[in-house]
Structures are given as C-alpha cells and as structure tokens.
C-alpha positions as CSV (number, residue, x, y, z in Angstrom):
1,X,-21.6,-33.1,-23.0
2,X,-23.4,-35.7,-21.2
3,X,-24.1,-36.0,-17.7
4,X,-23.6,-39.7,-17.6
5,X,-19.4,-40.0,-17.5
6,X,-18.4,-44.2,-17.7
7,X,-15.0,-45.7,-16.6
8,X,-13.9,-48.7,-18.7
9,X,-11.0,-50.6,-19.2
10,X,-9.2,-49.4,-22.9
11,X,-9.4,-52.1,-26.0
12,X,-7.0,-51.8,-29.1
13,X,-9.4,-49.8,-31.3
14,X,-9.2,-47.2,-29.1
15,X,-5.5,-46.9,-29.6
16,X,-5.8,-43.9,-32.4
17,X,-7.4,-41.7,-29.9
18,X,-4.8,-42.3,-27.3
19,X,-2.0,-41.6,-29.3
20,X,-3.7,-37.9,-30.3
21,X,-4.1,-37.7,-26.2
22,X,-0.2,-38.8,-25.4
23,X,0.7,-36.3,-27.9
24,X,-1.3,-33.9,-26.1
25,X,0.6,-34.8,-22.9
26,X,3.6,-34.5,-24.8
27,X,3.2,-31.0,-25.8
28,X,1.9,-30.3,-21.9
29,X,5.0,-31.4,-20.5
30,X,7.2,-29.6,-22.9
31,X,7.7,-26.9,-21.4
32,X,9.1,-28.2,-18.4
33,X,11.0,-30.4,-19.6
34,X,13.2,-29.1,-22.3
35,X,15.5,-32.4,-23.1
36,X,12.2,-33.6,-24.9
37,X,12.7,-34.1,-28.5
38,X,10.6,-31.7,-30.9
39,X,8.9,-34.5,-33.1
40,X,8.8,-38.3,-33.0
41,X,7.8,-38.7,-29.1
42,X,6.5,-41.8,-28.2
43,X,5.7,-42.2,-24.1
44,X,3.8,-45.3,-24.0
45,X,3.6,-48.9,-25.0
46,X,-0.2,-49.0,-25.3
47,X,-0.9,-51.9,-27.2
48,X,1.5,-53.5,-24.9
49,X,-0.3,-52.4,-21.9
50,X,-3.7,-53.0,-23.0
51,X,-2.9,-57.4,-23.7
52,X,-0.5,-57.1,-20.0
53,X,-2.7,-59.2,-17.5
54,X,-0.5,-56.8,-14.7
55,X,-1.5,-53.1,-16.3
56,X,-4.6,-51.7,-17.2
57,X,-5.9,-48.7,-19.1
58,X,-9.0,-46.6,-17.7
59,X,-10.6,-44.5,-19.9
60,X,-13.5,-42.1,-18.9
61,X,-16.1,-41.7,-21.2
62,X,-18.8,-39.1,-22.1
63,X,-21.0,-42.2,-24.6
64,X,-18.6,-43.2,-27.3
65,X,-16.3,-40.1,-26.5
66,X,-13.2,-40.8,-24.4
67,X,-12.6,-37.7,-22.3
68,X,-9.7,-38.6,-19.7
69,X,-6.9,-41.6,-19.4
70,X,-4.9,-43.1,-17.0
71,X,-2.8,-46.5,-16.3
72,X,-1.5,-48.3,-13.6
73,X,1.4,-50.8,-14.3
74,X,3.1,-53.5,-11.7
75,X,6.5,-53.5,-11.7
76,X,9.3,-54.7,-9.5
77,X,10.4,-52.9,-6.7
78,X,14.0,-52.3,-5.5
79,X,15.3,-55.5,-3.8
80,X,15.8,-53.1,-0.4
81,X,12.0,-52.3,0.1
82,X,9.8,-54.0,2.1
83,X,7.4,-54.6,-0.7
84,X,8.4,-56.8,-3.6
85,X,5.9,-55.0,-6.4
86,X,4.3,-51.5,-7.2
87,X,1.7,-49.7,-9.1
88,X,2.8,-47.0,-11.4
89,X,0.4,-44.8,-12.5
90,X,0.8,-42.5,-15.6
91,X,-1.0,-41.0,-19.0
92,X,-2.7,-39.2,-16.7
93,X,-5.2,-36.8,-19.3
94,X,-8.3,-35.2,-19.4
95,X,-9.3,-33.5,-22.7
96,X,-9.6,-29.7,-21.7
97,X,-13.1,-29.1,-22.3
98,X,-13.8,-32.0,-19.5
99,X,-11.7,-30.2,-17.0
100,X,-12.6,-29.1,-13.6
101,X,-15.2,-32.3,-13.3
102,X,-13.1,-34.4,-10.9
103,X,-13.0,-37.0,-14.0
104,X,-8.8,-37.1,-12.9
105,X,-9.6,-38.2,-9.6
106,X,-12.5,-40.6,-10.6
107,X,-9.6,-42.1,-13.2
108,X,-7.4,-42.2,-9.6
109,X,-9.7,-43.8,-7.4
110,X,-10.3,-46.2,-10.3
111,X,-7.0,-47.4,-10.9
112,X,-6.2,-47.1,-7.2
113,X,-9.1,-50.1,-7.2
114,X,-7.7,-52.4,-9.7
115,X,-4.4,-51.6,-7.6
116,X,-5.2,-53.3,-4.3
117,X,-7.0,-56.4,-6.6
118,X,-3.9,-57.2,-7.9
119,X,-1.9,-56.8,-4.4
120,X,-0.2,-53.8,-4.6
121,X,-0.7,-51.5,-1.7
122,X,2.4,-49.0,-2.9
123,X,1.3,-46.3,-5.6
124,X,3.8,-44.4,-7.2
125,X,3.4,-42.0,-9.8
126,X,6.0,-38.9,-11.4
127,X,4.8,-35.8,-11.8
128,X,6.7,-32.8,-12.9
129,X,7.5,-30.3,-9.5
130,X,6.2,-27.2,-11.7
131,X,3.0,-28.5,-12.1
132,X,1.5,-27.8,-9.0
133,X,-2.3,-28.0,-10.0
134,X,-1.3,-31.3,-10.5
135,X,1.0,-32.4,-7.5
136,X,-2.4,-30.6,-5.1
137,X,-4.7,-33.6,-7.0
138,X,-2.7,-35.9,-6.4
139,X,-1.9,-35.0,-2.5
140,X,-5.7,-34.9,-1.9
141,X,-5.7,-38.6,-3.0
142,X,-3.4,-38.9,-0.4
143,X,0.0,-39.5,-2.5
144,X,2.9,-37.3,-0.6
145,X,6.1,-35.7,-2.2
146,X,8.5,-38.3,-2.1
147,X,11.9,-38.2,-3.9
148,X,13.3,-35.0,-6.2
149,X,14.9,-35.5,-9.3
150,X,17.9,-33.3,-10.5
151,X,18.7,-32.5,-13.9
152,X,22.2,-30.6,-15.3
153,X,22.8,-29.9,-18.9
154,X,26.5,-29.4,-19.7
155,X,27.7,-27.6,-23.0
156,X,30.2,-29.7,-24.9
C-alpha cells in the first residue's frame, strides 16, 4: 500500500474493475435488503455515467490500483421544491483492505466539489437505515436523516 492515495475522474477502461466493485456492493447490501435478486444484478449505468457532461465518477487510487468509488449525478427535483436540480450520490465503495483511511470521506468531499461547480447545492444520497457505520459518515459530512422508506411483502 502506498502512502500517496489520488482522486481522479473514472475513464471507460476502468469499467471491468467497477463492475467486480458494484458486485461487491451488491453482495454488502444483500442482506438488508432481501427483495434483491440472487444473480444478474446490475446497479449502475457506468458507461453511461462516465460520457454524462452532468455525473461524474471519482475513483481513489493507491498508483494504478483503484481502492474506493463514488458518483454524483444531477437530476431533476420535484416540481414542489425550491430547487429545480440535485446531486445524487451513490457506488459509494472502498475495497476492504483500504478501510478505516477516511478514503470514503475524501471520495465525499470530492464529489461534494464537482457538486457546487455544476450548481447544485442539494445532496442527496440513500443509504440503507441498518447500516449505521455508514449513516455516522455520512452525518459527519453534514448530510441529516431525511425521509424513511417502508417496505411490506405480501404472500400471494
């Protein structure tokens, strides 16, 4: 491991490594979230996000090795808000052995940068309510618990 960790924008040849990383996200959120399907999950558009002008993909790096992700997307807000556009962040990763380095909240910061360059001053972001390690990050960036989501599953 170096010392030296780099944030840069993704490019298309680093797509292979960010599918084995959603997957790994995949199988993270598993198991607390039951409705996801066992094989053939897909979360993200990369490609798409890496040529959208209004998304980016930040990648921290240890030299050529790509150690944590994370992407923030505009999209419309609801017609009733006082803001006409958000940022969503999401593929938020960091490959285990990098943990505990603050390379999640470098990717934040980051992404919170490009952010208010392209005008958006609201940040959302989802993030399961069992994963607390997670949910305390994020609140030390400042992000508050905002809306809940309820889930039923009926039997036929």
């Amino acid at each position: 491991m170096n010392n030296e960790i780099t944030i840069r924008e993704a490019v298309k040849g680093d797509v292979p490594v960010l599918r084995k990383y959603e997957q790994e996200v995949v199988n993270a959120e598993r198991p607390m979230n039951p409705a996801i399907k066992e094989s053939g999950v897909i979360y993200y558009d990369l490609e798409a996000l890496i040529e959208n002008p209004r998304a980016t993909i930040l990648l921290a790096c240890d030299g050529d090795k790509i150690v944590a992700t994370g992407y923030a997307l505009e999209k419309a807000a609801k017609d009733y808000l006082d803001h006409e556009a958000f940022a969503y962040l999401g593929f938020m990763y960091t490959d285990p052995d990098y943990r505990g380095r603050g390379l999640n909240g470098k990717i934040v910061d980051a992404l919170l940068d490009w952010s208010k360059k392209a005008g958006l001053t609201e940040i959302k972001l989802d993030v399961y309510s069992d994963n607390e390690p997670a949910i305390r990050a994020y609140e030390k960036k400042g992000f508050k618990r905002h809306m809940i989501e309820m889930r039923l599953r009926t039997e036929l």
